[in-house]
N, C-alpha and C positions, 0 to 999 in steps of 0.2 A: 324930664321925660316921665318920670315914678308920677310927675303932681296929675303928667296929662292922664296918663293910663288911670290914675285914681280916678280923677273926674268923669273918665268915661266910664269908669265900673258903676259909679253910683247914680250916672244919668240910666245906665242898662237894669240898673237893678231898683230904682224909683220907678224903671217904667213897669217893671216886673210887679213893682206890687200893686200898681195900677191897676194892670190889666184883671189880678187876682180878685182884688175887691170890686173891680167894675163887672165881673160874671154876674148873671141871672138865677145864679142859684150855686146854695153848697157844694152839691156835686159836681158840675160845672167847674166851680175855683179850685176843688184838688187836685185836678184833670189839668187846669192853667199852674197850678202853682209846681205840682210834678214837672212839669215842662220847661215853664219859667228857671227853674232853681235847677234844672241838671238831675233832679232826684232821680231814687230807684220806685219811692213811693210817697204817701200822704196821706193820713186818715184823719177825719175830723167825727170825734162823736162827743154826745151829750148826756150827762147820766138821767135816769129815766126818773130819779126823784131829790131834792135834796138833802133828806135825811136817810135815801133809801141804799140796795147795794150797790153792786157792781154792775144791773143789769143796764146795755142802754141802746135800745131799741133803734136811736137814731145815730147812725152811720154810714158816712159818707168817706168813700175809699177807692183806692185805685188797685188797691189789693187784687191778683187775679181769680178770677172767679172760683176757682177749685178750689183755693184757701178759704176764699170763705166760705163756702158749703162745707168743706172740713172740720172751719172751726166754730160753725151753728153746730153741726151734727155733733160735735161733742162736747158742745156747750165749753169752749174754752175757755168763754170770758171769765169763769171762776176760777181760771188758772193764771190766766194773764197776768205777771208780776206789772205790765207796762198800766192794767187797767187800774190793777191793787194800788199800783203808788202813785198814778197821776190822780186818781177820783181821791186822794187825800191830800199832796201833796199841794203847795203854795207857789212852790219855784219852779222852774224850768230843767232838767235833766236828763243829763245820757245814760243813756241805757245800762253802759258797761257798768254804771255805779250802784247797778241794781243788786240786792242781796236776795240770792233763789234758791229755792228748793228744788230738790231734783226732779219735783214733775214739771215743776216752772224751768230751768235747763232743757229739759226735755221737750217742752213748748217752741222753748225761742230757737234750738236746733234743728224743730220742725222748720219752724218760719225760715232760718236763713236755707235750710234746704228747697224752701217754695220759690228763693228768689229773692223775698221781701227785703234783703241789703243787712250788709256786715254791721255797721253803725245805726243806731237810733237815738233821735232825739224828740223828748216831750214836753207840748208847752200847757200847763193847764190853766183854765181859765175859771173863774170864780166873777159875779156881777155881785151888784148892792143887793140884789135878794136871797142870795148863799146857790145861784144855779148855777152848775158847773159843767163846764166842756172840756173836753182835751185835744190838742192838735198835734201829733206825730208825725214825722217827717224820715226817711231812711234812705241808706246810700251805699252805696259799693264804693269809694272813695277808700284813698288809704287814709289810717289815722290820723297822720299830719296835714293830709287834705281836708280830710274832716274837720280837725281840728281848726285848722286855719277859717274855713267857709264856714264854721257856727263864732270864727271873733267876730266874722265880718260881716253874717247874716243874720244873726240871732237877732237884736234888738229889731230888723226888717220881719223875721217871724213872730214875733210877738204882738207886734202890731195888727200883722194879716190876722193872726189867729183871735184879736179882741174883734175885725172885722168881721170875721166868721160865724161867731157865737152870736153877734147880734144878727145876723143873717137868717141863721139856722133858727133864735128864739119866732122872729119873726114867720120861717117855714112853719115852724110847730103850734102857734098859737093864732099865728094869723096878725092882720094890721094894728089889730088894737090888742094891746096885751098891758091888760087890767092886772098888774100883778099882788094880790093881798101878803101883806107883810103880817106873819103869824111868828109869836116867839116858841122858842125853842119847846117850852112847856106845852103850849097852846098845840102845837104839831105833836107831842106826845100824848095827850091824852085823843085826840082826831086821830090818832095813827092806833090805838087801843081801842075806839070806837068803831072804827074798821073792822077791827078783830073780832066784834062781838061782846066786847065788854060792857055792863053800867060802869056809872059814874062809881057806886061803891067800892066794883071790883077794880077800876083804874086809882082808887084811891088806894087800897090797900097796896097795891102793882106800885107805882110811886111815891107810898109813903108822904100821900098828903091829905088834906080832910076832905071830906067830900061834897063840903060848901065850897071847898075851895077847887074841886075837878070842877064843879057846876058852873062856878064862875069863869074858869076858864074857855068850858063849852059856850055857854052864851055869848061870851065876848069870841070864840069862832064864829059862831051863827050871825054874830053883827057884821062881824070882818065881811065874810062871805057872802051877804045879805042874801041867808038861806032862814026858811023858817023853822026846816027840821034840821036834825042831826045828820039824815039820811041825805038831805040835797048839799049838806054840810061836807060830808064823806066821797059823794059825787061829783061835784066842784073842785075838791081839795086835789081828784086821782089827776081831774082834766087838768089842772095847773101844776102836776106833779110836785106838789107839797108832798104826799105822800103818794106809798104804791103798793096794790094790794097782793 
């Protein structure tokens, strides 16, 4: 009897993640996956650059509306411990395991006063070009409920959520996404040219010579196949390499 009820759990919950990945759009699948999963909520967002902060413009949420006017209007995202440690973070984690400061306490006792559910869980996602998304999911379940529906669904979220990021790259860049592979160095001196800096003043800034910032710049300018610095900086915001 345990084998049948298993088998039908996992026919119910492959369809579930069906239905998620088969939406017409981001917003659409948090909307299915809230439903699909019993949740209390689901927020899919993407950071706005990959070497940049915490800000990220693109989200997709079933949050109710007043929280999130709330939490634009006070700019919480630089409080958010869930944003602090998924935009860094490799692995997948619950919330409870977060270590907070009492403004960050004070955030997330907003949140569960909004509604947004007792328990959270976050999955981040990282692609081959270092762009990262995070998919959060939350629930009014008790803990051992919880507990039990992330042995049993976790590895089913992580997948949704690798489906999601490619979704959302596609909303954000469109069908063809060209994406330039720039090293770590190469984005740091593009991210100081930004700023306003020469090449001199980026050399002194990192502590490198300034045949060697130059070299770097023109092998951007190649990447990019821009012919100034300027279309160089421009390109770099639209593919969020950097962010100004």
């Amino acid at each position: 009897m345990n084998a049948i009820r298993q088998a039908y759990e996992e026919t119910q919950w492959a369809a579930a993640i069906d239905a998620v990945t088969r939406s017409p759009s981001v917003e659409t699948a948090v909307q299915v996956l809230r439903l699909a999963y019993g949740l209390d909520h689901a927020t899919f967002q993407v950071a706005k650059s990959i070497a940049g902060t915490f800000d990220t413009p693109y989200v997709k949420s079933t949050y109710p509306a007043e929280w999130v006017k709330r939490y634009l209007l006070r700019n919480y995202v630089n409080v958010d411990p869930v944003v602090r440690h998924g935009f860094a973070a490799q692995e997948p984690f619950g919330w409870e395991s977060l270590e907070l400061s009492p403004a960050e306490h004070q955030l997330m006792a907003e949140a569960k006063a909004f509604g947004l559910g007792a328990n959270g869980y976050s999955i981040p996602i990282v692609d081959r070009e270092g762009r990262r998304s995070l998919l959060s999911v939350t629930s009014s379940r008790s803990p051992d409920e919880w507990t039990a529906f992330l042995d049993g669904h976790s590895a089913a979220l992580a997948e949704i959520g690798q489906r999601l990021h490619r979704q959302a790259i596609l909303e954000i860049y469109g069908e063809e996404d060209h994406f330039p592979h720039l090293s770590p160095r190469e984005v740091e001196c593009l991210r100081w040219t930004a700023r306003g800096k020469d090449y001199r003043a980026i050399a002194i800034i990192l502590q490198l010579s300034a045949n060697t910032v130059r070299a770097y710049l023109k092998s951007v300018r190649n990447k990019l196949d821009c012919s100034t610095l300027s279309q160089a900086v421009a390109k770099a915001v639209h593919f969020r390499i950097i962010s100004l």
